[in-house]
N, C-alpha and C positions, 0 to 999 in steps of 0.2 A: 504494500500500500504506500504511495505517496506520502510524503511527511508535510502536513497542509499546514504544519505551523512554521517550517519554514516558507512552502508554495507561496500562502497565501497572501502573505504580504507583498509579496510578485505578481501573482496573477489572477487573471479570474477567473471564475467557475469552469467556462468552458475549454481552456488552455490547461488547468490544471486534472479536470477530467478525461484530455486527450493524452495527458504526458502519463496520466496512470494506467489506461489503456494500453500505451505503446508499452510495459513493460511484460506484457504477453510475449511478445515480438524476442525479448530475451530469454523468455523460456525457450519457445520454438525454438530458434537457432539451437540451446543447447539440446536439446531434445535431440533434434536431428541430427546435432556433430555426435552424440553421442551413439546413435542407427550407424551411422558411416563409421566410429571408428568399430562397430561392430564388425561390418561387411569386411571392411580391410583386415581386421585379427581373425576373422573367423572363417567359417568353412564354405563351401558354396548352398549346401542344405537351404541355410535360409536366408541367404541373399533375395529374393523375390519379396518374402514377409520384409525383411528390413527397407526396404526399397519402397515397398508401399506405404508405409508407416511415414517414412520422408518423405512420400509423396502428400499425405494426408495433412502433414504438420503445413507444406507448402502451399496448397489450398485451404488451410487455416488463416496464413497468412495473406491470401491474396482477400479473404473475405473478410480480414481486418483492416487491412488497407484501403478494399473498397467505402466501406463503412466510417473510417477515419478520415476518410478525405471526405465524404459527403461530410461528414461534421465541421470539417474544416474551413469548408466552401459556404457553409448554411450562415456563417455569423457567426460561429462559436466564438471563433478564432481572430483577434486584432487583427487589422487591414496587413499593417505595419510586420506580423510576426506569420502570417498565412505562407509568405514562399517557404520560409524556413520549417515552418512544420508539414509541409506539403515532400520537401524535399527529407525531411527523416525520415516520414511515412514510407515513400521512395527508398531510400537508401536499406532500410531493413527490410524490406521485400524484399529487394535487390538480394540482398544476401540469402535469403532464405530458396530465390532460384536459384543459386550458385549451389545448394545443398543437393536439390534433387538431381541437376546436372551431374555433379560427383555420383550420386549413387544410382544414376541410371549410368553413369560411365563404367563405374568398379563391376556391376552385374553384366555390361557386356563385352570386358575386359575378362571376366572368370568363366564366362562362357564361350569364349573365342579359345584358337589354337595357342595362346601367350600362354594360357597356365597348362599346357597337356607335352611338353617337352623342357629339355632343360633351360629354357629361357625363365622358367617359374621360378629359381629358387635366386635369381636376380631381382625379380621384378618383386619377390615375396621381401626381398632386402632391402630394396627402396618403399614399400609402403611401411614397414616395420619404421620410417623417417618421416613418414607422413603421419603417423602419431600423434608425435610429439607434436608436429604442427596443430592436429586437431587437440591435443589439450593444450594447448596455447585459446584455440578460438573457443573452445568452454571456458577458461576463464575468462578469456572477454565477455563472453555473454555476460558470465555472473556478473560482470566488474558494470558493465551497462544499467543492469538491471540495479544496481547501486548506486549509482549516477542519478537514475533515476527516483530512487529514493531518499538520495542525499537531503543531510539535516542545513547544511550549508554549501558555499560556495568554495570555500577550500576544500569541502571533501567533494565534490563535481571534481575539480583543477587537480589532486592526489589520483583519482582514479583514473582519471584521464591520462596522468602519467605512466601509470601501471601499464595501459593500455598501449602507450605508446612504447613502453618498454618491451614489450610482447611482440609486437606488429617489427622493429626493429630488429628479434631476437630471431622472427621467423626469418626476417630478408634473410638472414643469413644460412637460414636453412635451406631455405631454395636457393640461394646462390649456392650452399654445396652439393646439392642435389641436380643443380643444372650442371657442374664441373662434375659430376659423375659421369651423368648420361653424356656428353660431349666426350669423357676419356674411353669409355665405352660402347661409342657412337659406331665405331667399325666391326664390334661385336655382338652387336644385340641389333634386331628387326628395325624398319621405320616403324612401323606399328607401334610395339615398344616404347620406342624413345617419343613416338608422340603423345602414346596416355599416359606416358612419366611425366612428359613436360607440360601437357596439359595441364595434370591434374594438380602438380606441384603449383603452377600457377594461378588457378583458379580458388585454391586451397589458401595463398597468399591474400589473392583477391578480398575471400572474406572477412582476414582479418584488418584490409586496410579497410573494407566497410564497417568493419566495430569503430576503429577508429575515427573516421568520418563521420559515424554516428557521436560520438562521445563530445566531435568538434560540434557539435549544429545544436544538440544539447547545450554545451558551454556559450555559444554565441545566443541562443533563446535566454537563457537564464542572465548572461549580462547585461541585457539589451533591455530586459525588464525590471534591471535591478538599481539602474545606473538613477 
């Protein structure tokens, strides 16, 4: 729940009942980072059930989205403060289709000829890196989801650094994950080396959308505060 005894001296009703809404938006993502890092630890059995489940969360989202923008658009929302809540609304969507892509890619990545000879126990080594990335993007969520409940404006600006330390932590995992496939490049399939670097990217993607989220957050709350 929103902390209205900070909010509220900020905002009004209808800005502070969209910012508590959107902390849905931070479950979902975790939810579904946590489906995907299923699919990449686990077996192919039930890659299809995890796959829906991430789909489910993603049309959750698209139907919070829709709903949060009519509220947006209706008057809730300052004239003044409408693009920037228009654009999180966006932005965590955003991330939530970047979830399903992953886990429609991982189920037709384990159903393809990549995991049925010895190119598997490569490609099983680089998702075993892609982990860490996704518990990287669950704490972001949580950390979001605490942004949005912050008691104050240095604990917003604190998380947000967290966040940024995260999103920083990852670049460099995908840069070493891209210096792999690249030394590797003459040994492994193009197939391969493209849902490696796909996914490695797309995986980064989410988490510079926590962070972007964290930013349009911080710019709402100072902009109302000033």
């Amino acid at each position: 729940m929103v902390n209205y005894s900070f909010l509220k001296r900020l905002m009004v009703v209808g800005e502070r009942q969209v910012l508590q809404k959107m902390t849905y938006y931070a479950e979902l993502i975790e939810s579904s980072s946590t489906y995907i890092m299923e699919m990449i630890s686990g077996e192919n059995e039930n890659l299809e059930t995890l796959a829906e489940n991430v789909y489910e969360k993603e049309k959750e989202g698209d139907s919070l989205t829709f709903n949060l923008k009519n509220i947006i658009t209706s008057g809730a929302i300052g004239s003044n403060l409408m693009d920037n809540f228009l654009e999180l609304a966006e932005t965590f969507d955003d991330i939530l289709d970047k979830t399903y892509w992953i886990s429609r890619e991982i189920v037709r990545a384990r159903n393809s000829p990549l995991f049925k000879d010895e190119r598997e126990k490569f490609i099983r080594n680089v998702y075993s890196n892609f982990i860490d990335i996704i518990n990287s993007n669950i704490s972001a969520s949580k950390l979001i989801k605490q942004i949005l409940e912050a008691n104050n404006l240095e604990e917003i600006r604190s998380k947000r650094e967290e966040i940024e330390r995260l999103e920083q932590e990852v670049d460099e995992m995908k840069d070493g994950i891209i210096d792999l496939l690249y030394k590797k490049s003459d040994s492994i399939s193009y197939l391969a080396f493209n849902h490696l670097n796909s996914m490695v990217h797309i995986l980064d993607d989410m988490l510079d959308g926590c962070e972007d989220v964290s930013d349009i957050v911080l710019t709402i709350v100072q902009s109302v505060s000033k």
